[in-house]
C-alpha positions, 0 to 999 in steps of 0.5 A, spaced: 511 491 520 510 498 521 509 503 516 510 510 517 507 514 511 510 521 509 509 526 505 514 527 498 511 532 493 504 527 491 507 520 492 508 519 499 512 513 501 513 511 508 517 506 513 516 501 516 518 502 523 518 493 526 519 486 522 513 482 521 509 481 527 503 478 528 499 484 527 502 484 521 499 478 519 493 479 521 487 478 516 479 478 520 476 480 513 472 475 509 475 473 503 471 471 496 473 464 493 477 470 488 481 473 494 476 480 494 474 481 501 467 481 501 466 482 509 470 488 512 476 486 517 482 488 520 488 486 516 495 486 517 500 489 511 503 483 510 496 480 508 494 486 504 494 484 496 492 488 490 485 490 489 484 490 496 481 497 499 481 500 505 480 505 510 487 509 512 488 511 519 494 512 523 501 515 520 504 508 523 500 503 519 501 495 521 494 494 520 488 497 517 480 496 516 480 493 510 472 493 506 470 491 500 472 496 494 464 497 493 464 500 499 465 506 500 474 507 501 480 512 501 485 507 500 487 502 493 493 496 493 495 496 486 501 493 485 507 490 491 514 488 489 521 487 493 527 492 493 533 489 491 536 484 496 542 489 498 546 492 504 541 498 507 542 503 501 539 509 505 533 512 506 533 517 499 534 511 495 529 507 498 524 513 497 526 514 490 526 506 489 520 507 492 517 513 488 519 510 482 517 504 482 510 505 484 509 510 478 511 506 474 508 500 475 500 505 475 498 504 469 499 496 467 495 495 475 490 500 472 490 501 466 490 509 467 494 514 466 497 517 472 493 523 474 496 528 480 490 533 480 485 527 481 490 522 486 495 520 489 499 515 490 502 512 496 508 508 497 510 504 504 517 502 504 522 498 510 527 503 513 533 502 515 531 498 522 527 493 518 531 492 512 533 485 515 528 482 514 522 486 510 524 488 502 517 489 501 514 496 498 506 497 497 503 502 492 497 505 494 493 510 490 487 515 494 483 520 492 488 528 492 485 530 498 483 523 501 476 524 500 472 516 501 470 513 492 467 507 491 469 502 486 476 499 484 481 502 480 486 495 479 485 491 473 483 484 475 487 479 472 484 473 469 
């Protein structure tokens, strides 16, 4: 699965360009017995979760240099969810869905408000080519102007 980030006002909300390959799943970090990395790695988009932190990259994400959010990073999974099981709705929908769906779902992974003057949030969706097989949508959130933060901004469930 690629992803593709563009710029939509604050959110950005990407496409995925590919269905899943092995890139995607590719997980080299080290994880935690909680699932944190604690050892930084390569790792595919389809083994990111919540919580995890990494390094952005390329326009067309597949995979990403994931560190442990003590570290410093630009980039924070807060939520994931999946799009409705349809036909292909078009790519306004999808980035609205997209959009929507990231926005409303910041502050109960956070537990902030949304802040637009202090970050941005980031939502990678399938496009159309992928749309078979990929429903999946990743809500980021950075720094405004993408400058590396340390710590973690998801609340960890219990």
């Amino acid at each position: 699965m690629r992803f593709l980030a563009c710029c939509l006002f604050v959110v950005f909300v990407g496409s995925s360009c590919t269905e899943p390959n092995k890139l995607s799943l590719l997980d080299d970090s080290v994880r935690s017995a909680s699932g944190d990395i604690a050892v930084s790695g390569r790792v595919g988009v389809l083994r990111l979760s919540p919580g995890d932190c990494f390094l952005l990259g390329a326009d067309e994400i597949e995979a990403v240099d994931a560190v442990p959010c003590s570290d410093d990073h630009q980039a924070e999974v807060f939520a994931i969810f999946d799009l409705a099981d349809t036909e292909w709705p078009g790519t306004a929908a999808v980035a609205q869905v997209t959009k929507s769906g990231c926005l409303d779902r910041f502050r109960g992974a956070t537990g902030h408000v949304f802040d637009p003057i202090l970050m941005a949030i980031t939502g990678f969706a399938p496009s159309e080519r992928s749309w078979k097989d990929d429903r999946r949508v990743l809500c980021v959130v950075a720094a405004h102007d993408l400058a590396p933060v340390n710590g973690r901004v998801t609340r960890r469930s219990e």
